[in-house]
C-alpha positions in Angstrom: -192.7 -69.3 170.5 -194.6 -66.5 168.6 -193.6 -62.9 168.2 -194.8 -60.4 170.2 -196.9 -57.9 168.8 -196.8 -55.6 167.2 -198.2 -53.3 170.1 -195.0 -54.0 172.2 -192.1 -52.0 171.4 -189.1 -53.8 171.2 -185.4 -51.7 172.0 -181.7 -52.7 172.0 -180.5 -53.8 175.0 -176.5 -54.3 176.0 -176.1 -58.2 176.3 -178.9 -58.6 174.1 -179.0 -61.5 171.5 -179.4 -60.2 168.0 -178.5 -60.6 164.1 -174.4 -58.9 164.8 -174.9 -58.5 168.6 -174.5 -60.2 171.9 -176.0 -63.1 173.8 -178.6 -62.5 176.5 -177.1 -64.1 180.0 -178.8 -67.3 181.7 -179.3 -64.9 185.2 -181.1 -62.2 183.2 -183.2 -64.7 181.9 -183.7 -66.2 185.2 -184.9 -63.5 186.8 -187.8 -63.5 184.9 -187.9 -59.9 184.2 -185.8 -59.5 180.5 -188.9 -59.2 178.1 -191.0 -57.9 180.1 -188.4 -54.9 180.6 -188.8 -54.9 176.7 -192.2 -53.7 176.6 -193.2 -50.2 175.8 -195.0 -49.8 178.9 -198.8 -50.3 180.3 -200.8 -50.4 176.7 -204.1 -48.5 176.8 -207.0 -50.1 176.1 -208.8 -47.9 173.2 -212.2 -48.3 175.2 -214.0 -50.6 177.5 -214.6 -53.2 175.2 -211.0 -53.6 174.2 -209.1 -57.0 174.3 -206.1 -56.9 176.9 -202.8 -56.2 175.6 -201.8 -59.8 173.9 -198.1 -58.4 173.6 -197.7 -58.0 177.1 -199.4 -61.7 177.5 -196.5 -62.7 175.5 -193.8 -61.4 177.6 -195.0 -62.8 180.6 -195.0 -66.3 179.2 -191.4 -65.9 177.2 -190.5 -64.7 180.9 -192.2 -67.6 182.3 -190.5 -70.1 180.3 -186.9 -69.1 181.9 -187.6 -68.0 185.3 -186.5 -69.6 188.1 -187.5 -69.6 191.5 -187.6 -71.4 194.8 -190.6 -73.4 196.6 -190.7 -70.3 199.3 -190.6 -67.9 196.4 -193.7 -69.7 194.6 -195.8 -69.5 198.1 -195.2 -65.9 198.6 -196.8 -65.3 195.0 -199.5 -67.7 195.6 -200.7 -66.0 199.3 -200.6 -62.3 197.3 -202.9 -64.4 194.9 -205.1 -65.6 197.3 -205.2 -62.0 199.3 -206.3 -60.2 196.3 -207.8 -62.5 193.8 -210.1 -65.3 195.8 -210.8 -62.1 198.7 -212.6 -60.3 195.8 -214.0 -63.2 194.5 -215.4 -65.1 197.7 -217.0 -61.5 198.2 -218.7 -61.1 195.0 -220.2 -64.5 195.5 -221.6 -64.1 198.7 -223.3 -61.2 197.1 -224.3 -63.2 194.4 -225.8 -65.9 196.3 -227.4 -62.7 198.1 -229.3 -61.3 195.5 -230.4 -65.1 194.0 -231.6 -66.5 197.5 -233.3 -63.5 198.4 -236.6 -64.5 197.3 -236.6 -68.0 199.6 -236.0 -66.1 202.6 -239.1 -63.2 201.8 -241.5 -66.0 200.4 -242.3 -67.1 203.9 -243.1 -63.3 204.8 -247.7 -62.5 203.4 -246.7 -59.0 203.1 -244.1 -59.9 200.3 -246.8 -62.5 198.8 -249.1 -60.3 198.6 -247.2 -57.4 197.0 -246.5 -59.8 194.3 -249.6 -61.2 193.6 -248.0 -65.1 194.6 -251.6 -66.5 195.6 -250.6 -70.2 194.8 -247.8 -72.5 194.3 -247.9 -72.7 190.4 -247.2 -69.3 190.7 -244.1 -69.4 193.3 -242.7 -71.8 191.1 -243.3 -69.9 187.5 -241.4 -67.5 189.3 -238.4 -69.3 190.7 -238.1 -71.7 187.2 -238.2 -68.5 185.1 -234.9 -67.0 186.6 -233.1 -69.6 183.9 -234.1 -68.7 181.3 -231.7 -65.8 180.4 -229.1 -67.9 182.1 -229.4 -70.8 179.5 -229.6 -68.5 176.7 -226.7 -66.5 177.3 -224.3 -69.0 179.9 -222.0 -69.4 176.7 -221.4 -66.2 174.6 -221.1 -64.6 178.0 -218.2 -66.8 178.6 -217.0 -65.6 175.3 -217.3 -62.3 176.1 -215.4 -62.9 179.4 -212.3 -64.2 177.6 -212.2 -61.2 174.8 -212.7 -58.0 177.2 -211.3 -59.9 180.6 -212.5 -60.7 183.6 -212.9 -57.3 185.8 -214.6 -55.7 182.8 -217.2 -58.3 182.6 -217.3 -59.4 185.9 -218.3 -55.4 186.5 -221.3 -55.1 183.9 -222.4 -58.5 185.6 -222.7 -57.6 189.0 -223.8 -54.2 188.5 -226.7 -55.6 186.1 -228.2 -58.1 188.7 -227.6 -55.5 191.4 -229.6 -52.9 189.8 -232.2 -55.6 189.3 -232.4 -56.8 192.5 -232.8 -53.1 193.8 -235.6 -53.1 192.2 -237.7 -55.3 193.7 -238.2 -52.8 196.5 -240.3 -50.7 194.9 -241.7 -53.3 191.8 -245.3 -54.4 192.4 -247.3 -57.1 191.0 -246.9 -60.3 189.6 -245.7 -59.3 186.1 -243.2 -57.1 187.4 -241.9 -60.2 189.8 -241.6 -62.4 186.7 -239.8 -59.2 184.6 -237.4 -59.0 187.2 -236.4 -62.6 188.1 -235.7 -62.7 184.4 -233.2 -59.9 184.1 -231.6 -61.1 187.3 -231.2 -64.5 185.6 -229.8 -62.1 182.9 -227.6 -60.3 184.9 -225.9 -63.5 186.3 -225.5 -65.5 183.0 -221.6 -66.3 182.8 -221.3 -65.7 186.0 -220.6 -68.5 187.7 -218.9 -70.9 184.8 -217.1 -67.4 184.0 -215.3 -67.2 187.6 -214.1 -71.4 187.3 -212.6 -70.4 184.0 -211.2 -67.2 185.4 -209.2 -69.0 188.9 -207.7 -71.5 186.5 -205.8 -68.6 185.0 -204.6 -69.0 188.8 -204.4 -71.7 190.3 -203.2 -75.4 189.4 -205.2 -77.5 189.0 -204.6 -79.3 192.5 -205.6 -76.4 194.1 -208.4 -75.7 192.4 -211.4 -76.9 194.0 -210.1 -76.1 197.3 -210.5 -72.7 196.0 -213.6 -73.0 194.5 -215.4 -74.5 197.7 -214.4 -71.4 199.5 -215.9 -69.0 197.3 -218.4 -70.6 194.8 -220.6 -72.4 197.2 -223.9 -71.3 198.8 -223.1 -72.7 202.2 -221.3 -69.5 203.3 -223.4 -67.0 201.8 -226.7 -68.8 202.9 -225.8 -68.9 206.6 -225.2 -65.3 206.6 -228.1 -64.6 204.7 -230.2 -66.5 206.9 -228.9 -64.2 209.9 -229.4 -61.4 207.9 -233.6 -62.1 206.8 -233.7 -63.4 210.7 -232.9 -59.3 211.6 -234.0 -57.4 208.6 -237.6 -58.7 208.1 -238.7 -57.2 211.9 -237.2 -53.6 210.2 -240.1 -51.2 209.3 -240.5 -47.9 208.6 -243.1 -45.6 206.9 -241.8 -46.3 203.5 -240.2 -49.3 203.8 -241.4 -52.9 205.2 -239.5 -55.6 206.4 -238.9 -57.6 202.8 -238.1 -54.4 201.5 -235.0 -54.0 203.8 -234.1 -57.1 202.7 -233.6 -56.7 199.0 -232.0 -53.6 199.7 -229.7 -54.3 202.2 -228.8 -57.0 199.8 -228.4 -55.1 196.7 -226.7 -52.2 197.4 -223.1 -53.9 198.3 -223.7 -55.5 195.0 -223.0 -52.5 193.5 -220.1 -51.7 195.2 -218.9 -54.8 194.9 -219.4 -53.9 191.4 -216.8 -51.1 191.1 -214.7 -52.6 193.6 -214.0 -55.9 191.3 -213.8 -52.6 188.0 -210.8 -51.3 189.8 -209.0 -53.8 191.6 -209.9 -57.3 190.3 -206.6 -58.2 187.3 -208.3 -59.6 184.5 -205.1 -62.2 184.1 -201.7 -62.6 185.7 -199.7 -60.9 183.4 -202.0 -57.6 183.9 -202.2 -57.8 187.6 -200.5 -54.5 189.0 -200.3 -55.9 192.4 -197.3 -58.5 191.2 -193.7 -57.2 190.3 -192.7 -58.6 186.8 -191.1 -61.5 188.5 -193.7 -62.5 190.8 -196.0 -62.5 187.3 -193.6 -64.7 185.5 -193.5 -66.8 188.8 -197.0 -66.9 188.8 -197.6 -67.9 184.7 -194.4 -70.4 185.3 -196.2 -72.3 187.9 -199.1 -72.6 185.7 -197.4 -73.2 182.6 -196.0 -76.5 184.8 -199.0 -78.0 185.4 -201.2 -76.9 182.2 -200.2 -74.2 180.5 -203.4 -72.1 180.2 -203.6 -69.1 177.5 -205.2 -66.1 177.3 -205.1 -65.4 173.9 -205.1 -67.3 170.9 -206.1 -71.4 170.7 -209.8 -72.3 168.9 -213.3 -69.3 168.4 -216.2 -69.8 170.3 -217.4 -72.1 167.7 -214.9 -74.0 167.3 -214.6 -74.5 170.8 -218.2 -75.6 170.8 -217.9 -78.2 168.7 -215.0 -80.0 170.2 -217.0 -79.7 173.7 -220.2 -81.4 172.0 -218.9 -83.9 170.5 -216.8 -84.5 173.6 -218.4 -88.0 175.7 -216.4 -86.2 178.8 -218.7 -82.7 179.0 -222.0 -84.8 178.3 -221.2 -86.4 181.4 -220.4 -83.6 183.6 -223.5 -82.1 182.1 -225.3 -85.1 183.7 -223.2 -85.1 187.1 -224.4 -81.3 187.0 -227.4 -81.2 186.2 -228.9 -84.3 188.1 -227.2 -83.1 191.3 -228.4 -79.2 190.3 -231.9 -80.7 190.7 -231.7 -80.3 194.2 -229.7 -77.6 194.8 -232.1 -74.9 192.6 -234.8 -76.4 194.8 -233.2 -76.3 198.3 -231.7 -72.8 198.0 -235.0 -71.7 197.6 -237.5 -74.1 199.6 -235.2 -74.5 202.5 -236.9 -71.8 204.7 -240.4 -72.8 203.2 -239.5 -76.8 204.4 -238.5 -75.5 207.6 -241.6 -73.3 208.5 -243.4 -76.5 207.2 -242.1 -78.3 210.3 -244.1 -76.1 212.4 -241.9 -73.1 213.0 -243.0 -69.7 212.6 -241.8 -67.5 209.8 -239.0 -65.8 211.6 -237.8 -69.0 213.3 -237.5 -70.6 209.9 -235.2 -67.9 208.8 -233.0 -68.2 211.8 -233.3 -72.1 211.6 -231.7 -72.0 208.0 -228.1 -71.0 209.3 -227.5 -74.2 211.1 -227.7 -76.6 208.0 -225.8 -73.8 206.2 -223.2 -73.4 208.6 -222.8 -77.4 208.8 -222.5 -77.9 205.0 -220.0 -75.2 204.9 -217.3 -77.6 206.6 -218.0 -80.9 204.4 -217.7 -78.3 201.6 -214.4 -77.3 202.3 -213.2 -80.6 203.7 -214.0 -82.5 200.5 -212.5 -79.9 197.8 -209.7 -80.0 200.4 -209.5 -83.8 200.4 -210.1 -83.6 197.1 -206.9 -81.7 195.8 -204.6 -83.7 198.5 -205.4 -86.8 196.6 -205.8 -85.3 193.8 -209.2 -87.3 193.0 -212.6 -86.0 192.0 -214.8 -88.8 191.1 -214.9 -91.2 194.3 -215.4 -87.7 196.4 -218.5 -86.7 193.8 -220.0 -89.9 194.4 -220.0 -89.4 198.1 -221.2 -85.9 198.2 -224.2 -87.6 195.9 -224.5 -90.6 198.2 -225.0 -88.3 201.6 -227.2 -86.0 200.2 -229.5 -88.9 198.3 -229.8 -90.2 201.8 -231.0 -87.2 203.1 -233.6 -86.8 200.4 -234.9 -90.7 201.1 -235.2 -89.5 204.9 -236.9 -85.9 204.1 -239.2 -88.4 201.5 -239.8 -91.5 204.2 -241.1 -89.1 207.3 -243.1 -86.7 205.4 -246.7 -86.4 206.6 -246.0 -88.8 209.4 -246.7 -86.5 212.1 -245.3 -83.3 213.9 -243.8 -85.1 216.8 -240.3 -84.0 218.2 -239.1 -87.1 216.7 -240.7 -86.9 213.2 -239.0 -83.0 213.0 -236.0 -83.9 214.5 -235.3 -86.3 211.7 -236.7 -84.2 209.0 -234.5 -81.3 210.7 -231.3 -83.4 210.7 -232.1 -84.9 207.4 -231.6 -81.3 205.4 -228.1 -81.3 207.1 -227.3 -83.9 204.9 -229.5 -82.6 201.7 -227.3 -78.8 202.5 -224.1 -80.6 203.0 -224.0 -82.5 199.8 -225.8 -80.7 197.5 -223.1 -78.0 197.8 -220.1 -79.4 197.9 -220.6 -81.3 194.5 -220.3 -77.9 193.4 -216.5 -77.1 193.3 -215.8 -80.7 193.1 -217.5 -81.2 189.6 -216.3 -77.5 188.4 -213.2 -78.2 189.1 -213.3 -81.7 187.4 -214.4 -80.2 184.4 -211.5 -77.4 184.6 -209.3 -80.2 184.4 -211.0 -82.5 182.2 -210.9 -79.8 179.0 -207.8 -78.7 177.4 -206.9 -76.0 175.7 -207.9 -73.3 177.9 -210.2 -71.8 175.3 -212.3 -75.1 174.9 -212.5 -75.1 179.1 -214.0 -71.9 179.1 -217.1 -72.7 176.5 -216.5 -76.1 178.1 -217.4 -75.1 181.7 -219.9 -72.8 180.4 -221.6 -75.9 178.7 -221.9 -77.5 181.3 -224.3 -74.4 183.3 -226.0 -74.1 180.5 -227.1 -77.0 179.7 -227.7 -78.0 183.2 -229.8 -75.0 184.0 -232.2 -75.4 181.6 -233.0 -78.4 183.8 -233.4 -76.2 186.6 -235.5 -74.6 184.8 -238.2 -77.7 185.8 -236.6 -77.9 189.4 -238.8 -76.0 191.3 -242.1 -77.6 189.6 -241.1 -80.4 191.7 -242.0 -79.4 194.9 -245.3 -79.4 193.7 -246.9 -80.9 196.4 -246.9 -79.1 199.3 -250.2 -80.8 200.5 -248.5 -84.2 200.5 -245.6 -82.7 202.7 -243.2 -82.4 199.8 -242.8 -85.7 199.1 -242.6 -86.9 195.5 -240.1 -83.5 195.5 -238.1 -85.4 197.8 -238.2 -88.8 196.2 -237.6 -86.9 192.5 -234.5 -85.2 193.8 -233.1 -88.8 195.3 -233.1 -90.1 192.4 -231.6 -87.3 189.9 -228.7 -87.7 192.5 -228.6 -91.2 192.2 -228.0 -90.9 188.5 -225.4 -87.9 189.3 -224.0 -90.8 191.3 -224.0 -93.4 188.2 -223.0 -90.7 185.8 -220.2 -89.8 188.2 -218.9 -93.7 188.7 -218.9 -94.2 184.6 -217.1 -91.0 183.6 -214.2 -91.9 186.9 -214.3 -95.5 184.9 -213.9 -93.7 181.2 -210.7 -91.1 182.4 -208.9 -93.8 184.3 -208.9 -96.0 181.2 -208.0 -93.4 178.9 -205.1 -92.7 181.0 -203.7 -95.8 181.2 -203.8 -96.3 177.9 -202.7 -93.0 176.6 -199.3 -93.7 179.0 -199.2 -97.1 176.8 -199.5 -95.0 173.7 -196.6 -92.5 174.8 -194.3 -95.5 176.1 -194.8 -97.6 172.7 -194.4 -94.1 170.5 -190.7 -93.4 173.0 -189.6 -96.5 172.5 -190.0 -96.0 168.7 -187.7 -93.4 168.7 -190.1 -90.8 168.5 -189.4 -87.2 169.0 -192.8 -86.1 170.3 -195.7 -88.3 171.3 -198.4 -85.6 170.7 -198.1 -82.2 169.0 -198.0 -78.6 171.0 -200.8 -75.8 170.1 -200.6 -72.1 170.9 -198.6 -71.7 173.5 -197.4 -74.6 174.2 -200.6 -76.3 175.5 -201.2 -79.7 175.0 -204.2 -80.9 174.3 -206.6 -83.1 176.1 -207.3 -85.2 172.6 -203.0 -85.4 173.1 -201.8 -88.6 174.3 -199.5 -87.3 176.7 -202.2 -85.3 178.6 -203.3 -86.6 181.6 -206.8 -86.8 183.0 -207.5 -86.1 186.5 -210.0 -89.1 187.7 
């Protein structure tokens, strides 16, 4: 174990180990308390861009390591997680989904089309595809960033960027200033999402992962409320303000608050989180440390940890998984009001219509991840997430332009149940594949953010898809079938890959014991073992 640093000031203590002194006891180091009572205190941070105290980090895991603690004790510490951690975060996602949907829900409205200067479809969809491009550029040293100054810190100067930005649609006119400001909302919201996967695996294990994930990194909730919301605010008017207008500031403004709230209260790791007594943070990095040990500090640079994820077969085919099924999603977030007023419904209805398919995903969402983590398999519950919402995409393609009977919508209607439902749930069940697919935790975080990255410079061509709107969106719907079809293929192949390099990894480690080895791998910082390590195990 390394030394703690220098930062952390070490004193004598009576029953203290030392060169001519006595030995620590087994119950003070099962409390889980003893080093951290060593430390000199809360360090200050010289300014905002400061690293978090590493010493500290230390003592946390050298208390981890000895702590012991019961089943009931471990619960406690995982429900003041959840209350505190996944409450902020489910709440800054909602607002994030917020601010990025936005724009679907006040395309169907002239007055916003024609403040913006959207006279055609090429130009709706220069609009929506150019959101990505700061995203792609800056998905990755964002997530390095993330690591260095921690996660409240960042997670502030995002929200508070996209927030600003999406306030100021309101009073932006034109269609230049529409394309300046998509661009630094896709700015704003770079790291963002990869950023908070990394983040709740500092957490949670990873069989509780997705579970979490689905609750608070989906669309499903926030697009249901969201729906309501541009079903009530677009009827507001006033003598300075129009309906859309209400919309994106309604919107924006808890962003912002959101913003601070997430400054102040949101821990940037367990072992900093004020809302934990030393032993429930050694409880809460011991239960981690169990399952895979993930580190704050320390472990391989940003460039390093690029290279192992590139010329790692695993995160090219999450990237596909991602990006094939992230074809559809970057379409129907946006176009899912637009395919509904296309049905025949008016404006307002089509708003109001969007809840139900929202509000229906929502519950496959959270039944897969939950499925998911009690079996503690990703791949078979990818490819049926792809499977449904192909399905849906082959209905949506097979009864456009055949008429606007009750029948024909009905169908169509019933068909973007199934398009909502699994497009969005493949989205903590592949995040959370790829959080336990990379090991150490400093390749998962450029890892994760790979994966976005990459995969959004797809998007980047999603909307041009739906380019058709005289053919009923059609050859959209047929394009996005079959991207999920190959998420579908990619998914079955990489399942195949994992299960074989587990079984024989567990042949390497038996053949290497009964050799007489010590060790059938070699620990890195901290303890973690990697996932090139023959002893680590894959989740399939």
């Amino acid at each position: 174990m390394t030394a703690l640093s220098s930062s952390v000031r070490m004193e004598p203590r009576q029953g203290e180990k030392s060169e001519g002194g006595d030995i620590v006891t087994d119950a003070a180091l099962a409390e889980g308390t003893f080093y951290q009572s060593r430390t000199a205190g809360v360090t200050k941070r010289r300014h905002f861009f400061s690293p978090p105290d590493a010493g500290l980090a230390e003592a946390v895991n050298q208390d981890a390591d000895n702590v012991e603690y019961t089943e009931d004790e471990e619960k406690a510490v995982r429900r003041k997680i959840d209350m505190r951690v996944l409450t902020l975060v489910v709440s800054s996602y909602i607002f994030n989904q917020f601010d990025r949907t936005n724009i679907g829900n006040a395309h169907v409205i002239k007055a916003f089309n024609e403040n913006f200067g959207i006279t055609d479809n090429n130009k709706w969809t220069l609009a929506l595809s150019i959101f990505y491009v700061g995203y792609c550029i800056l998905e990755m040293p964002a997530n390095v960033l993330q690591r260095y100054i921690g996660a409240n810190r960042f997670f502030f100067l995002s929200l508070s960027w996209w927030g600003i930005a999406s306030l100021s649609f309101v009073y932006a006119k034109g269609y230049a200033g529409l394309l300046v400001l998509r661009v630094l909302l896709g700015i704003g919201e770079a790291g963002y999402y990869a950023g908070m996967i990394y983040y709740l695996s500092f957490w949670y294990k990873r069989s509780e992962l997705a579970m979490r994930i689905s609750l608070c990194m989906t669309g499903t909730l926030p697009g249901a409320i969201g729906g309501l919301l541009a079903f009530g605010l677009v009827r507001a008017h006033t003598s300075l303000l129009t309906g859309w207008q209400f919309l994106f500031l309604i919107e924006a403004i808890p962003t912002l608050v959101m913003a601070v709230a997430v400054l102040l209260y949101l821990p940037s790791f367990p072992f900093s989180a004020t809302f934990l007594t030393p032993r429930e943070k050694a409880i809460a990095q011991a239960r981690l440390n169990r399952d895979h040990r993930p580190q704050s500090h320390g472990g391989m640079n940003g460039w390093a940890g690029f290279k192992a994820v590139v010329n790692d077969l695993n995160a090219w085919a999450l990237m596909i998984i991602y990006a094939s099924f992230n074809v559809g999603v970057a379409t129907i977030s946006y176009f899912l009001p637009t395919l509904i007023n296309e049905l025949g419904f008016s404006p307002l209805s089509s708003q109001g219509l969007t809840v139900a398919p929202y509000a229906v995903g929502w519950f496959m969402v959270f039944f897969q991840a939950w499925h998911s983590d009690r079996t503690r398999d990703r791949g078979y519950h990818i490819m049926l997430s792809t499977a449904v919402s192909c399905v849906g995409y082959i209905v949506l393609a097979a009864l456009a332009g055949r008429g606007t009977s009750a029948r024909m919508i009905g169908g169509r209607y019933v068909a973007l149940f199934l398009v909502v439902g699994g497009n969005y749930s493949l989205f903590p069940l592949v995040m959370s594949w790829a959080a336990n697919v990379f090991s150490p935790t400093s390749k998962r975080g450029v890892g994760t953010a790979f994966i976005v990255s990459i995969s959004n410079c797809v998007s980047i061509a999603s909307p041009q898809i739906y380019f058709d709107a005289e053919r009923d969106y059609r050859d959209g719907h047929a394009i996005a079938a079959a991207c999920l079809f190959a998420s579908f293929m990619a998914a079955f192949l990489l399942r195949t890959r994992l299960a074989r390099l587990n079984q024989r990894n567990a042949e390497k480690v038996r053949a290497m014991a009964a050799g007489g080895a010590q060790d059938a791998g070699s620990e890195h910082v901290g303890g973690e073992i990697w996932d090139n390590d023959p002893r680590y195990v894959f989740m399939t």
